[in-house]
N, C-alpha and C positions, 0 to 999 in steps of 0.2 A: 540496452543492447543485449543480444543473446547470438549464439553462436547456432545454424543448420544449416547443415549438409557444406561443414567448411567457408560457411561466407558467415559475417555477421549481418543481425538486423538490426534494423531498431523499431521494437513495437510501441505500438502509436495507445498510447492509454487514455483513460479521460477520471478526474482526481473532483470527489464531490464531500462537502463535508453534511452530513447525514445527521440526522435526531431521530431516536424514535424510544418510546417503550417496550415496545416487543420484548418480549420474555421469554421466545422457543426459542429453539435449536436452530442454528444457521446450517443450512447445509452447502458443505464445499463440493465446487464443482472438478469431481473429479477426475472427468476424461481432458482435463484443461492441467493433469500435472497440480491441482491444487486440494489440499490433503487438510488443512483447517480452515475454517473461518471463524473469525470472531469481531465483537466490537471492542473498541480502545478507547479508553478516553484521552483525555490532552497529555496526560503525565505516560501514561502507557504508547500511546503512538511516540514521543520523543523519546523514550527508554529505544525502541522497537527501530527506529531511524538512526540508532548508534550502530546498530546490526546490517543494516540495509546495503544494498548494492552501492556504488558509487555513483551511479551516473542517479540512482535517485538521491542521493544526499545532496548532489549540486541543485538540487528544486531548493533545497531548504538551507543558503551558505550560513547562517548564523546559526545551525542546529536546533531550531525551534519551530513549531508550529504556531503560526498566529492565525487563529481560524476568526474570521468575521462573518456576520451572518449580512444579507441583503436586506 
């Protein structure tokens, strides 16, 4: 949820867990308000999710990522 023009939203995201080797420079998109990008691994996204807003921490109640693959 976020707060414009006095009302709050709630934006609608969609959460993909990604592999890749790529080795360049991610670039953040910054007319979207967003100033890095980078990749995490398992241990770094749970450090990173200690930090996090609250309504995303209730995605994850035991504090952990358990990523599975299909």
């Amino acid at each position: 949820m976020f707060n414009r023009k006095s009302a709050l939203k709630l934006k609608l995201t969609h959460w993909y867990l990604l592999e890749t080797n790529f080795k360049g420079r991610l670039e953040p998109q910054e007319e979207e308000g967003i100033d890095i990008a980078t990749w995490l691994d398992q241990r770094e996204a749970e450090k990173a999710l200690e930090s996090s807003y609250s309504n995303i921490k209730e995605l994850f109640p035991d504090q952990t990522l358990n990523f599975k693959r299909r």
